[in-house]
C-alpha positions as CSV (number, residue, x, y, z in Angstrom):
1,X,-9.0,-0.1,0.4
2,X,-6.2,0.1,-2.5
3,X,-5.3,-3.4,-4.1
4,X,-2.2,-5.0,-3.4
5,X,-0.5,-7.2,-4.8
6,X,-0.2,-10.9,-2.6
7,X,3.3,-11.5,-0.5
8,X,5.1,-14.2,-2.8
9,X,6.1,-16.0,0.6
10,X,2.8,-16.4,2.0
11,X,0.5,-15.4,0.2
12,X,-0.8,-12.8,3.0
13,X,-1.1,-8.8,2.6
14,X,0.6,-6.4,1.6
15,X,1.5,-2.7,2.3
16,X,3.3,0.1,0.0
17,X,6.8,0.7,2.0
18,X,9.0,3.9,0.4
19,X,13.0,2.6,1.3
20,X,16.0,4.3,0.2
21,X,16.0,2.8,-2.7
22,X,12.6,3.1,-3.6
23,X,9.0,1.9,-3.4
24,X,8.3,-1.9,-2.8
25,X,5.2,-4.0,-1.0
26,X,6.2,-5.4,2.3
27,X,4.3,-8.4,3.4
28,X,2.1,-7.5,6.9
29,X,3.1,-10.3,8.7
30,X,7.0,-9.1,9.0
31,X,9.1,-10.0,10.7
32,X,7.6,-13.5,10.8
33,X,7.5,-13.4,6.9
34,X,10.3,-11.4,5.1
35,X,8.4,-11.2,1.6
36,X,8.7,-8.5,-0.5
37,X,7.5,-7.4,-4.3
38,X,9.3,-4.2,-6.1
39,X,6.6,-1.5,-6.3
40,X,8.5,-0.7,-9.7
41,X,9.1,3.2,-8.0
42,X,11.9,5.2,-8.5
43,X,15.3,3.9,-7.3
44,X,17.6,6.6,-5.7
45,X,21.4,5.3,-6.2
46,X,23.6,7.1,-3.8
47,X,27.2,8.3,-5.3
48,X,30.1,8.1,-3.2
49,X,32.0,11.5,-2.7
50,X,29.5,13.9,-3.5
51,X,28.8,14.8,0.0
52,X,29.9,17.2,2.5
53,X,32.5,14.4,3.6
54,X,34.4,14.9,0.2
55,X,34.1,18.7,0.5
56,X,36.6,18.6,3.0
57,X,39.0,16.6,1.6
């Protein structure tokens, strides 16, 4: 089983979660415990008007 790192509200488990803007460490206890550690991933910004929204403008 991979090593994770320990949920900094708890103290409990982990487990690798990929959001939009990027990877982080979850704690397995949520929604009870809402702890969270940046997996230190990517980050994905999202700009505003490059989409098919502005296209038609």
């Amino acid at each position: 089983m991979e090593e994770t790192p320990p949920c900094p509200e708890c103290g409990g488990r982990t487990r690798l979660r990929k959001g939009d803007y990027g990877s982080f460490y979850s704690c397995r206890r949520y929604p009870d415990c809402k702890g969270r550690v940046d997996a230190g991933g990517k980050k994905k910004r999202r700009q505003r008007g490059k989409g098919k929204a502005a296209a038609k403008r």
